[in-house]
N, C-alpha and C positions, 0 to 999 in steps of 0.2 A: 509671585513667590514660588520657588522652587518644589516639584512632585515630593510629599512624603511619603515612602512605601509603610505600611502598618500593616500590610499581610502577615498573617501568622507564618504563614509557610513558605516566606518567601526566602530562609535562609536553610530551612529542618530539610528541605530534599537535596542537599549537595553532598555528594560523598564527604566525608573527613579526610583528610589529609595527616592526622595527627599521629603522629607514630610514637606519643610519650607512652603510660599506663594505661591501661582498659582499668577500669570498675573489674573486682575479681567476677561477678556471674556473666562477663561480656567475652564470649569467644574470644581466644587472643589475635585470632585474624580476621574480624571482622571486615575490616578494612579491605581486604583483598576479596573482597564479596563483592561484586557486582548486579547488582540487582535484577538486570534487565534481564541476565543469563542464567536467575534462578531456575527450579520448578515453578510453575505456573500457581502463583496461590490467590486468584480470584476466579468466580464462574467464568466460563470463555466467552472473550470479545474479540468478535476474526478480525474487528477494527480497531484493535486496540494499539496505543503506539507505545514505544520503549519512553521510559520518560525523560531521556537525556535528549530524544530527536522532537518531540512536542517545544512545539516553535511558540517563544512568546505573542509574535505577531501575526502568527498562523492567518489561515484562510478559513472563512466560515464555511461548515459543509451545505448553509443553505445555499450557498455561491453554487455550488455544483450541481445543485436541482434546478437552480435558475438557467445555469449552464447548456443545461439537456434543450432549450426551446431559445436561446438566446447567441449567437455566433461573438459577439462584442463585450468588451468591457467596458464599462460606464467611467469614465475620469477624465479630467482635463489634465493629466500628467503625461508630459512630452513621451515620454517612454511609452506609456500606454496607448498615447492617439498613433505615434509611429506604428505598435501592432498591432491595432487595428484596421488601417489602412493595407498593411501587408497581404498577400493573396494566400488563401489555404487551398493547399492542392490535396488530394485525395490519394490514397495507398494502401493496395489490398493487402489481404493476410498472405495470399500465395505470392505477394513477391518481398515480403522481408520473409517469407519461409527462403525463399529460393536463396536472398542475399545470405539467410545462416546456413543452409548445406552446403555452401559453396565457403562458407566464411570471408566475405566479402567486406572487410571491417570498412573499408574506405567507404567501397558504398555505403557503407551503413549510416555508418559518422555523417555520410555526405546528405543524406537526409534530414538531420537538425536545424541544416542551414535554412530551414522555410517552415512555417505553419503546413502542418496535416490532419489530417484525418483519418482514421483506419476505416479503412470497410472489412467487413468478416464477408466475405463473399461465398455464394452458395456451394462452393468446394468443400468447405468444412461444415457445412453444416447437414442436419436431416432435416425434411421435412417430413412435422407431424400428423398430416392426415390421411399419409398411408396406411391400407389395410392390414397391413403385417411389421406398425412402429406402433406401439401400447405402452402408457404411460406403465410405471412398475412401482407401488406406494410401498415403503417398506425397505428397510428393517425400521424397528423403533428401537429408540435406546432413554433412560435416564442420563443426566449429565449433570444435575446439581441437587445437591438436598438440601434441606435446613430445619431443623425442628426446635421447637421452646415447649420446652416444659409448661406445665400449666402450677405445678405447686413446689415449696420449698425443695431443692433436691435437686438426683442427678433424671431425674425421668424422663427428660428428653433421648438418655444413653439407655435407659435401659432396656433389654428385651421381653418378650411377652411369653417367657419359659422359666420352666425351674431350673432348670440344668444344662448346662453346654460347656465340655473339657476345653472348646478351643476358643472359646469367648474369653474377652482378656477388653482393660484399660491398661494405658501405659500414662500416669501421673509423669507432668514433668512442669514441674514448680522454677523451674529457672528461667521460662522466658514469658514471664510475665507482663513485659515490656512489649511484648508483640501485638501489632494493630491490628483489629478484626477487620478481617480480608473483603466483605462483601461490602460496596460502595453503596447500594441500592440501600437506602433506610426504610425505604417503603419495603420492607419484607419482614422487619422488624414492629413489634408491636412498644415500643419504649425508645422512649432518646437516649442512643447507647455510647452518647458521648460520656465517657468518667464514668462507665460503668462494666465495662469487659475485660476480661482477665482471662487467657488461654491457660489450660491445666493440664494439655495432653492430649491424647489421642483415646479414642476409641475403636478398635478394627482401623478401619482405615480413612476413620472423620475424626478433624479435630475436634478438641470437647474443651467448651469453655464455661466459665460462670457468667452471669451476667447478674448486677445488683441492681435486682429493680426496685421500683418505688415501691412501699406495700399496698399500695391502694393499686395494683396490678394483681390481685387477688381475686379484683371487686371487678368482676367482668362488668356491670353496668355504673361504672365510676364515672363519672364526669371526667375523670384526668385521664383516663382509657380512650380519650378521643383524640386523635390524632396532633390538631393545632393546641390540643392541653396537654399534651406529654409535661410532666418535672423535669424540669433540667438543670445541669450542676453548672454549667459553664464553663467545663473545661476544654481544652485545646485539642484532645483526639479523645478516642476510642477508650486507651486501656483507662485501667486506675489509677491511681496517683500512688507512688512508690509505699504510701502508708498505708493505705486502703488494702494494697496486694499483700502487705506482709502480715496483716489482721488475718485477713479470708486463711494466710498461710499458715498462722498459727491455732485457726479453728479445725483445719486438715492434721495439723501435726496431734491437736486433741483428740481428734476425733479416731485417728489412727492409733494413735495409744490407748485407746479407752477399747477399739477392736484386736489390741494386742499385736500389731500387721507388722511382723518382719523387728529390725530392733528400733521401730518409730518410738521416743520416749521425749518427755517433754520437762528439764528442769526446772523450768518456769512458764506457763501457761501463756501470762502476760510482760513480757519482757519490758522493762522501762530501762533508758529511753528505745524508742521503739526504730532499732535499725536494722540495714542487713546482719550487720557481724553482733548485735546479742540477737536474733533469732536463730544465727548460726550458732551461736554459743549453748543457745536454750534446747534447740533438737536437733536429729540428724536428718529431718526431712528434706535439706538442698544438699547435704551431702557429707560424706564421712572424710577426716582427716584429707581436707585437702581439695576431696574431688568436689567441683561446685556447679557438676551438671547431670544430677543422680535421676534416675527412672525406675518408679517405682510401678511392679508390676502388680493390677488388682485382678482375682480369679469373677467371675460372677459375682460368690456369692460373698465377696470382698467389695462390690461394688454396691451391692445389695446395702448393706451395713455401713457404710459410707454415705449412701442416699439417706436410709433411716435417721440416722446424726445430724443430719441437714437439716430435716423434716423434724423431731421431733426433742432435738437438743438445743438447736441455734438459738432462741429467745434466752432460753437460761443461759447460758455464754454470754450474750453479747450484756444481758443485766449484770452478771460479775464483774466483766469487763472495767479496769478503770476508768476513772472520770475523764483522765487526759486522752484516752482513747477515743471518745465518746463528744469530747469540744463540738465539735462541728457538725451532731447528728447525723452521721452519715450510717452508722451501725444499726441508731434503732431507728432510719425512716425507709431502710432497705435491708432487701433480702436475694438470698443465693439463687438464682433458675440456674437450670445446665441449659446449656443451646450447644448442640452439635451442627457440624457445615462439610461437604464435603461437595466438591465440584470434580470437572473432568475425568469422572471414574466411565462415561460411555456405555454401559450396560447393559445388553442387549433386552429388552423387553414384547411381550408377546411372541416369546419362541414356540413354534408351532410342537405341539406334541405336550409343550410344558405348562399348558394356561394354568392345571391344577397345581403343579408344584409351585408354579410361582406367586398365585393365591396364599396359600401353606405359606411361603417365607414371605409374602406380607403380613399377613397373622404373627406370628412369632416374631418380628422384628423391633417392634416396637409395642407398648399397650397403650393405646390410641386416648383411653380414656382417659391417659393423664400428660395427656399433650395438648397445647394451648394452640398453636397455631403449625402447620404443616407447609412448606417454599420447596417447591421442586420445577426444575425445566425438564420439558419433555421434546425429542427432536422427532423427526422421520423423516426419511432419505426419499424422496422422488425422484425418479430418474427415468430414460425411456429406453424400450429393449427394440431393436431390430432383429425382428424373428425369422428365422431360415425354415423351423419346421415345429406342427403342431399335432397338440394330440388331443382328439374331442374327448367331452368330459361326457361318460355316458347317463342317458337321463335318468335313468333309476339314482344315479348319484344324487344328482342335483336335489330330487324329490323327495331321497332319506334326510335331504340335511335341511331342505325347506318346504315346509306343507301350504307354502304358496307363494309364488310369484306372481311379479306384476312387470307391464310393457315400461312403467314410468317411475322416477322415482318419489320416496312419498310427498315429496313438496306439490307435487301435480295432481289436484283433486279430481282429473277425467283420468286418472290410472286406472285402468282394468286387467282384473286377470286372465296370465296365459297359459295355456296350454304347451308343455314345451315339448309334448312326444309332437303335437302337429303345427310347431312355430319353424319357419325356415333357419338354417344357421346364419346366412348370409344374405342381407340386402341386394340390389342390382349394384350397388358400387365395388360391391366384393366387401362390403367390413358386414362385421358382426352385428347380429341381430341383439340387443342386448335383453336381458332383464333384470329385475332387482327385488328385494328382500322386504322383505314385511320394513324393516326399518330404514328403506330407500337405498342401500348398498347395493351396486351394481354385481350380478351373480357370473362371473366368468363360463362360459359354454365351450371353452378348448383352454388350453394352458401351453406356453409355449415350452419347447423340449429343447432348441436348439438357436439360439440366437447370442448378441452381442448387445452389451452396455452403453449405452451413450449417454455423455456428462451432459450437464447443463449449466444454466447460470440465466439469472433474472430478464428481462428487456425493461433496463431502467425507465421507457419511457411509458410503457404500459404500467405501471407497479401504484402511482396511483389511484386503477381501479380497484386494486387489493384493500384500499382503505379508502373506497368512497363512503362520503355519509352516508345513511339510509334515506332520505330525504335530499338528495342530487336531483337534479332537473338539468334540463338542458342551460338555463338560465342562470341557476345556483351550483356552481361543482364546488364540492366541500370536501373536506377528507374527516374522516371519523376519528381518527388519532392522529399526532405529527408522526411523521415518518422521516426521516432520512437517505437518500441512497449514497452505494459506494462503490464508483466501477471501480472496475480491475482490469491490467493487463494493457493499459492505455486506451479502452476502446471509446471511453466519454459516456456510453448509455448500456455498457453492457455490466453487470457487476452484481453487490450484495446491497441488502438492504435492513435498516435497523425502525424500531416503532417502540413505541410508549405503551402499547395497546396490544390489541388483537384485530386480526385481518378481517372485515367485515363480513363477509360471509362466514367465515369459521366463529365469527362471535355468535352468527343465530345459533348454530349448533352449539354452542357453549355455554349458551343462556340455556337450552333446555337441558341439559346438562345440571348444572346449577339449581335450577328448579324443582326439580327429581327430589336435591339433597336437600333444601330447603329444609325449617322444622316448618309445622303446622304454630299460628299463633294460638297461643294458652288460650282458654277458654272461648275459643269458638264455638260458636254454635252448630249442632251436626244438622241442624233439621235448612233440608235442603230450603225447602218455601220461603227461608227467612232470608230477606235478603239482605241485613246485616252479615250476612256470615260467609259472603264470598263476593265478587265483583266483577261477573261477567262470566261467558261462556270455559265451560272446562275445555280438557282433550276428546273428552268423549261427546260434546255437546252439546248437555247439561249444563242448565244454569249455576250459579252459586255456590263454584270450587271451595273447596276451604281458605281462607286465607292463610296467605304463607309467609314467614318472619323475612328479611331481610338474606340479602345474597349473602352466601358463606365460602363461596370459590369464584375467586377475582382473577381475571388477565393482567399480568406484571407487563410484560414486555414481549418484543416478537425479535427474531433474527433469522435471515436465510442468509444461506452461505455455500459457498461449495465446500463438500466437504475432503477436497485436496488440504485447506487448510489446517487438521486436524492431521494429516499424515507426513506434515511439514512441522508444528509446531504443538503436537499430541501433547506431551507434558511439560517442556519448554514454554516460558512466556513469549520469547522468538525466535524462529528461524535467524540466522548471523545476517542474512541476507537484508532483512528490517531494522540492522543496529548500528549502521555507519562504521561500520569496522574499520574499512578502510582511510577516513579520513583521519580515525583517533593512531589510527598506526604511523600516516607520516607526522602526525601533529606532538606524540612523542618521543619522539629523538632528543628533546633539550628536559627532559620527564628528571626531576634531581632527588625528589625523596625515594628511596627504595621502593617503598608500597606503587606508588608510580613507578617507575623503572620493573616492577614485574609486569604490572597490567599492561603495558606497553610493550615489553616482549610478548606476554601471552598473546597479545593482538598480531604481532609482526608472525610468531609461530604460525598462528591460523591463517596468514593469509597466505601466507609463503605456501602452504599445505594446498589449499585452494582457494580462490576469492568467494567470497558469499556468496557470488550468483551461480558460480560454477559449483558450489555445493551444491546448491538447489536442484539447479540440472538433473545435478549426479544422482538425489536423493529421488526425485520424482520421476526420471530414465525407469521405462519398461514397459512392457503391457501391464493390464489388469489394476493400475493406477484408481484410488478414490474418486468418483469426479461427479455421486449424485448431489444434488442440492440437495441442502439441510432446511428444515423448517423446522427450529428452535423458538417453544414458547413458555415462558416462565408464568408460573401461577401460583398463590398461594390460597390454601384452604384453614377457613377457620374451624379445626376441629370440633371446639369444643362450643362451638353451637348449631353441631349435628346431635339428629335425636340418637339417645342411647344405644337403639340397634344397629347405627351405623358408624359409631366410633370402634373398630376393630377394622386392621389391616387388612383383611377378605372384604368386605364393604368396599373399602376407599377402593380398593383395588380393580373389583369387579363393577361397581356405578362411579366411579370417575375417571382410573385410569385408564383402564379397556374403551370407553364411550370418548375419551380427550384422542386416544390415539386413531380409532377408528371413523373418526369425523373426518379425515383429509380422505379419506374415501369416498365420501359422500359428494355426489354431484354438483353439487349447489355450492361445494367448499374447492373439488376438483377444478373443475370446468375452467374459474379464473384463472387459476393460478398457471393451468395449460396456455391458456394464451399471453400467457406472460413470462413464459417460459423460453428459453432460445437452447434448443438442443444440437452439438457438438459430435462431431462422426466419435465413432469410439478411440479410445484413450488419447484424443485429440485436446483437451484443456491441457495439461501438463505444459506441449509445447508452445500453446498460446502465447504464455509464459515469457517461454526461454525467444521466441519468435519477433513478439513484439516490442522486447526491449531492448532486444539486440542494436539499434543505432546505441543506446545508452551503454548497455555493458561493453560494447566492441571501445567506446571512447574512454570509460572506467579501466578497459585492460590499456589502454595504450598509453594514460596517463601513467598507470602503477608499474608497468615497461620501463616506462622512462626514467622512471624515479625509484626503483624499487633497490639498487645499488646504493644510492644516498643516502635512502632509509636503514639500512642494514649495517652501514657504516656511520653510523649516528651524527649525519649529515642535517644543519638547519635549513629545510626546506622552502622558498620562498612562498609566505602565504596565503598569496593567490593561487597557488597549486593548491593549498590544501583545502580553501574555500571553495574552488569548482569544483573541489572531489565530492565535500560536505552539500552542496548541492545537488549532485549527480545522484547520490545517495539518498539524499532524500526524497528525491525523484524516483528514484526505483524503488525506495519502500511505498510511494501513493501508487505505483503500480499494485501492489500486492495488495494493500489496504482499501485504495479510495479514500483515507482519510486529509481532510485537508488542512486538518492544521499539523500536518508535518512540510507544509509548503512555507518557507520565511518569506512574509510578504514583501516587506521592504528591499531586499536584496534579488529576490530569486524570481518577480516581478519585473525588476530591472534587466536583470538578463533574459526574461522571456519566459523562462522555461515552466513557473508555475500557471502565467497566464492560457502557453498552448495546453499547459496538462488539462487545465479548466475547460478550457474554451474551446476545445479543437480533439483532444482528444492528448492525441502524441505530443513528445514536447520537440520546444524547438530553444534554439540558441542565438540571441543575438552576436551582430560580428562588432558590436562594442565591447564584449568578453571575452568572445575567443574567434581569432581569425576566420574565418570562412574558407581563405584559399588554401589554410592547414588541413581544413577537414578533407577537403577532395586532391590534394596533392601526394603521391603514393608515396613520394621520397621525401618528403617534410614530415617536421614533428606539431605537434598539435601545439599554437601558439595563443598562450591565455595571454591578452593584453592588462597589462598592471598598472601605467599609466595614467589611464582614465576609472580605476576603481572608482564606485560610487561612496563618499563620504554623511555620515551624520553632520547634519546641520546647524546644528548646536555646539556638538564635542570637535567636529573636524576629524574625529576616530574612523577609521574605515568599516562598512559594514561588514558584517559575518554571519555566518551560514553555523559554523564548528563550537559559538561558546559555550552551550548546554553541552553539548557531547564531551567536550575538554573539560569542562566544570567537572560535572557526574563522575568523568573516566579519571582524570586525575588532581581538579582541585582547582579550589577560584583562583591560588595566588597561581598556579601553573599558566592560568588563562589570562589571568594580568599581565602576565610578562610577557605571554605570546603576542595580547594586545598591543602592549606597548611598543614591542621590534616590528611588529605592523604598522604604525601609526607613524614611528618614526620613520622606517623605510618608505614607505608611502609621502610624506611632506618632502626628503629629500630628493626623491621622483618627479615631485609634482613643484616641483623650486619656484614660487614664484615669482614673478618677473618685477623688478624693483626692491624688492627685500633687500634690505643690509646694502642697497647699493652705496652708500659712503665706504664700503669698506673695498679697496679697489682687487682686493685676492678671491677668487671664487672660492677657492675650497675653506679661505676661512669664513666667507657667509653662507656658506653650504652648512659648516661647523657650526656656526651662531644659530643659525635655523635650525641646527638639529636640536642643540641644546635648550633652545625656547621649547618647541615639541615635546623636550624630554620635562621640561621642568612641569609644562602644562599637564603632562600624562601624570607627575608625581602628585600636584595639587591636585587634579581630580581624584588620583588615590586618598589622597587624605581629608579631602569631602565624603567621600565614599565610605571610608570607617568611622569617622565621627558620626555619621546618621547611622549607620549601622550598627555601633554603639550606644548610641544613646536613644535609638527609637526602641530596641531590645529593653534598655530601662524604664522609657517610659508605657510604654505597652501594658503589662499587668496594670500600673496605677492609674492609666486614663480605662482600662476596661475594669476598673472596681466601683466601690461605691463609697469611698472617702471623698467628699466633696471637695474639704481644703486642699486635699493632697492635689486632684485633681485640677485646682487651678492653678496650680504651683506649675505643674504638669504640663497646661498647655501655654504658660508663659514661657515655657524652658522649651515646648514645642514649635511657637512662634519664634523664637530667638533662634531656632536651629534652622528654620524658612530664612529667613531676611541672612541668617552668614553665609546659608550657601548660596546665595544669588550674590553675593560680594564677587567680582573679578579679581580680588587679591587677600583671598581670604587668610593668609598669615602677616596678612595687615601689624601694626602695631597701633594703626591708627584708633582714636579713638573713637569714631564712628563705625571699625570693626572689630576691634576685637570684644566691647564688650558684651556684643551678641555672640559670639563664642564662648567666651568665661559666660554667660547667663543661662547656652543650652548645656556644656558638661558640667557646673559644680551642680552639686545637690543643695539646696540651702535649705533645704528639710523644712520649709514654712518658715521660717524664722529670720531669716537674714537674706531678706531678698537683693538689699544694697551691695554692689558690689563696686569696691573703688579700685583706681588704677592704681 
């Protein structure tokens, strides 16, 4: 029987196409929003994809780890044994440098024609165990925050002072509707499905409600465990349009009752309870008209607003009417604020500033009435090539530490040195080092005069970064899963993503962790007893106290270059990551307006410049981003720290100062340095532009060719526009490493996902596009159409462009393009014997086409009857009416068994009344249905 889709979201992520009414709180141009090209509104993922290019049949990224030790793909698919048999030749970095200064497109092009491989050859790069190249740790920055309230209120937002003229909320009740941005629910203490509600901003973090269960009050609740969260059942994040307009009408109370501006409320509880009588009832969405109002609160406006939360809400929600109240969603929950604010980058541990920046952790927040605390913490390593140094003199060193040691502290034969009579320099010429009471290496010169060098991972070293603890030569295990993601085409050089924390940097983090620890209640203090602790302390001493359960966890880990952030800083992408250029020739035949702009806007930009020659443009210069990022997200559970360490100076100075200055630490350093592959200075940028050069040089030659047709709203043959949507895709797994932006089924066939896997570079079989095109100087590049590869089932040509045509201008725009595919395609492919009684070619050309066309119509009309009527049955098979339910899946079966019919506007009566059984509704009652 025929695949039923029942994905919730397999219809809710396509742009609309609908250019009737918006709902009045819905921007009137919604629709001309494209999402991909917002601001950035989740924490940063340097792997992240645009969601029109995320390939339903994608590649797994664990393909790409297997890749790194595996030169083959595993299939018995004709395509696939061909290339693997094919020879992979090898290709330095300095000779496609050379093919782009010289812009040698043909050369370039003429490379696709074979499996490669890149070597980065020792031209570009440094070697690290020069006496005068020193790893450089540092700057640190914050990059994400998240904080939950711990009790009814906004106390997640508030700060830890009486006063501040320039502290401010900005209320804005009209996008209600809006999904809470962070994916990760492990950072969440509640299932925050049908329970968040955005209300605005705070400074510069958004400030949301979230309606927890009440039994989230009761820190040792049984339903406070994770697999026992409450949950409602709903389909996303926000609350359901009734739920929002309650919360909205306890703010409009609660605003009136503080007299705030002309807030007034004619009816408290409006019945029935919709947008326009809450609009009728008060002016809190907005006065005469305006239905996108922002309401400004002073402090001590926000102040009075929390208290109302806190100590009005129970009486409210008891007054409350009863049809309010049906469903107990009022009185089995309650208001927390949670604030979220990502990519703000902010430098931390600024030399000079540790105290002020103490200070504005204290005052930021009052710690003691925050439940849980999610922040990422980065820092930049990078290596300096030093030209000239300046010794640091030893009376320095001695004021700032009252003893050093040769070793650091993980080495139990450390002893102490002397350093007026310790040499600076070994016989190799490098530095003599020493280290700090708490194992940090103590610098003995600093350099005054040198140069930057970028870096980036050696995917094939990465993971020792997460071996177990317990690896053996026999057993190699990894401590967390991990991921890697080249870049730049090189197959093993790239970024890399974890679940976890990097195994070395965990020891340091557990003792971290341990520090903040509470002491378990009633311990015993009398050391002798040996109930009351469980083995040797820090100091060597039996029978530590016992200590309660860890309260700062490792979320996740990411390194990245951080070129990436100077490319796509507050942007979710660079143009260069969004297939521009295919959706540009794909709409020329675009007919509703909202399409017809998106489709110039795209033709504008590229005419201006192609994505990649943005890119260029943007990262063109010296002094170019290029240290590696180590980005790791953690969250702290506040509020089962002891009392004297809930205040911002605490967290600040025992977690944040000891999280950031752990990559310093030897035993966290050391790996990470041989896993590093360091780059001559402001030499990644060009990597770049270098190594994708055979692909952009074939990207301009295409857009060349065709870029007159486009502009004269020309219908493009679309095989051009499918090699584009492939080439493109290809160049965003350059940037990314991501591999499910690779289409399996098509982009496999042509090769070009398998060499990106496998080999590195990609390459192009000559069953798609010519070979003798690519290396001929006075030929144009010739995509064979022909032999496109077809679905098996449908006979429909495969495609690289439908997510990007969907997203960019809409399913039915992508139907139709399918369809002038499908039919051009069969009439190409004419098969031999078809219609032969009919002795004229071009009328069995005609017949043939019209069969094609009729088949493309009935698949349309399969296509919306399940998509119809799964949309119906969905809520009633995910409820708990049982009859309804069986009603349900007989209407569900009946809609299997028509579309597997090959002539499903049958009249027959073996078909159509499994049609008439899946759309009528017979509500349980008349399940007979007669002809």
């Amino acid at each position: 029987m025929a695949e039923l889709n029942l994905d919730r979201d397999s219809d809710a992520e396509f742009t609309s196409d609908d250019d009737g009414e918006n709902d009045d709180y819905v921007p009137v141009n919604q629709h001309d929003i494209d999402p991909d090209q917002q601001p950035n509104n989740i924490p940063f993922d340097v792997t992240e994809l645009p969601a029109q290019l995320a390939a339903t049949d994608g590649h797994l990224q664990e393909e790409v780890q297997v890749a790194l030790y595996q030169q083959q793909s595993d299939s018995s698919r004709d395509y696939i044994a061909k290339f693997n048999t094919a020879p992979v030749k090898s290709i330095t970095l300095s000779k496609l440098r050379g093919l782009y200064s010289k812009k040698d497109s043909k050369g370039a092009m003429a490379l696709l024609r074979h499996r490669r491989k890149l070597i980065v050859d020792d031209e570009h790069r440094v070697q690290q165990d020069g006496p005068n190249v020193i790893p450089r740790i540092g700057p640190h920055f914050i990059d994400h925050t998240l904080y939950i309230g711990s009790r009814r209120g906004l106390d997640a937002a508030l700060p830890k002072i009486i006063a501040d003229h320039n502290w401010q909320i900005i209320l804005n009740l009209t996008n209600t509707h809006r999904l809470w941005p962070d994916s990760n629910m492990a950072c969440l203490p509640f299932d925050p499905l049908g329970r968040m509600m955005y209300i605005g901003t705070r400074l510069q973090e958004q400030l949301w409600l979230a309606m927890v269960p009440n039994t989230f009050f009761q820190h040792d609740h049984p339903s406070n465990a994770r697999e026992q969260f409450p949950t409602l059942g709903a389909p996303a994040s926000t609350l359901s349009q009734q739920h929002a307009l309650m919360i909205i009408m306890f703010i409009a109370f609660a605003l009136e009752d503080m007299r705030l501006q002309d807030i007034h409320c004619i009816e408290h509880y409006p019945l029935p309870l919709t947008r326009a009588t809450v609009k009728a009832s008060t002016e809190i969405l907005g006065r005469d008209g305006d239905n996108n109002r922002h309401i400004v609160l002073r402090l001590v406006d926000a102040k009075n607003l929390h208290a109302a939360f806190h100590t009005k809400w129970r009486n409210w929600v008891d007054r409350a009417p009863v049809a309010w109240k049906q469903d107990g969603f009022l009185q089995n929950n309650s208001p927390v604020g949670v604030t979220i604010r990502y990519g703000q980058n902010q430098p931390l541990r600024v030399n000079g500033a540790f105290d002020v920046e103490g200070t504005n952790w204290e005052n930021d927040r009052d710690y003691k009435h925050i439940r849980q605390f999610t922040f990422s913490l980065a820092t930049h390593i990078s290596y300096l090539d030093v030209e000239e140094w300046h010794d640091v003199p030893e009376d320095n060193l001695l004021d700032a530490h009252e003893v050093l040691y040769d070793k650091p502290d993980t080495d139990e034969s450390r002893e102490q040195v002397d350093v007026r009579n310790l040499p600076l320099f070994n016989n190799d010429g490098c530095e003599v080092n020493v280290y700090s009471e708490e194992g940090l290496r103590v610098p003995r010169r600093i350099p005054t005069l040198f140069r930057n060098c970028g870096a980036l991972l050696n995917l094939r070293s990465v993971h020792d970064l997460f071996a177990s603890e317990d690896n053996n030569e026999e057993n190699a295990r990894n401590s967390v899963p991990f991921y890697v993601y080249p870049v730049a085409f090189t197959k093993d050089i790239g970024n890399v993503q974890s679940h976890g924390l990097m195994t070395n940097f965990n020891r340091r983090f557990t003792l971290i962790d341990n520090a903040m620890r509470p002491h378990l209640p009633n311990d015993d203090e009398d050391e002798n007893n040996s109930i009351a602790g469980d083995g040797p302390g820090p100091d060597g001493e039996d029978n530590p106290p016992r200590l309660g359960s860890s309260v700062l966890h490792g979320i996740n880990c990411q390194v990245y270059n951080e070129l990436s952030h100077r490319v796509r800083d507050e942007a979710k992408f660079h143009p260069v990551q969004l297939g521009m250029i295919s959706t540009a020739m794909a709409g020329t035949t675009a007919k509703k307006i909202t399409a017809q702009r998106r489709w110039q806007h795209r033709l504008d930009q590229c005419n201006v410049g192609l994505p990649h020659e943005r890119f260029v443009d943007k990262v063109s210069g010296n002094d170019q981003p290029q240290a590696l990022r180590f980005e790791n997200t953690y969250t702290l559970d506040v509020h089962r720290l002891s009392n004297d360490r809930q205040n911002g100076r605490a967290i600040y100075e025992h977690i944040i100062t000891p999280l950031l200055k752990a990559w310093s630490h030897p035993t966290v350093l050391q790996p990470i340095k041989d896993s590093m592959v360091v780059f001559k200075p402001d030499l990644i940028p060009s990597l770049f532009a270098w190594a994708t050069y055979p692909l952009t040089a074939l990207i301009d030659a295409l857009w060349d060719a065709h870029r007159h047709s486009i502009k004269a709203n020309a219908v493009l043959e679309p095989c051009v526009i499918e090699v584009m949507s492939m080439l493109e895709r290809a160049l965003n797994y350059a940037h990314t490493g991501n591999a499910r932006v690779l289409c399996r089924r098509l982009m496999d066939r042509a090769w070009m996902s398998l060499g990106l896997i496998h080999d590195g570079l990609p390459c192009i079989s000559d069953t798609f596009i010519s070979s003798a095109s690519l290396i001929t100087a006075s030929s144009k590049v010739v995509i064979r159409q022909d032999g496109w590869p077809v679905d098996q089932q449908t006979r429909r040509p495969l495609t690289s462009s439908r997510r990007s045509q969907q997203f960019t201008y809409g399913k039915d725009h992508y139907e139709a393009y399918e369809a002038r595919f499908t039919i051009r395609h069969a009439i190409k492919n004419f098969p031999d014997g078809k219609y032969s009684d009919i002795p004229d070619l071009s009328m069995r050309i005609a017949c043939y086409s019209a069969e094609i066309a009729i088949r493309v119509y009935l698949e349309d009309i399969k296509r919306l009857v399940q998509e119809r009527v799964v949309k119906e049955l969905r809520p009633i098979l995910d409820g708990n009416d049982r009859p309804a339910q069986r009603y349900a899946n007989e209407r569900h079966t009946a809609l299997g068994r028509w579309l597997d019919e090959d002539f499903p506007l049958s009249y027959s009566s073996s078909v159509l009344p499994y049609l008439l059984r899946a759309v009528v509704n017979t509500n349980g009652g008349n399940a007979k249905l007669e002809l």
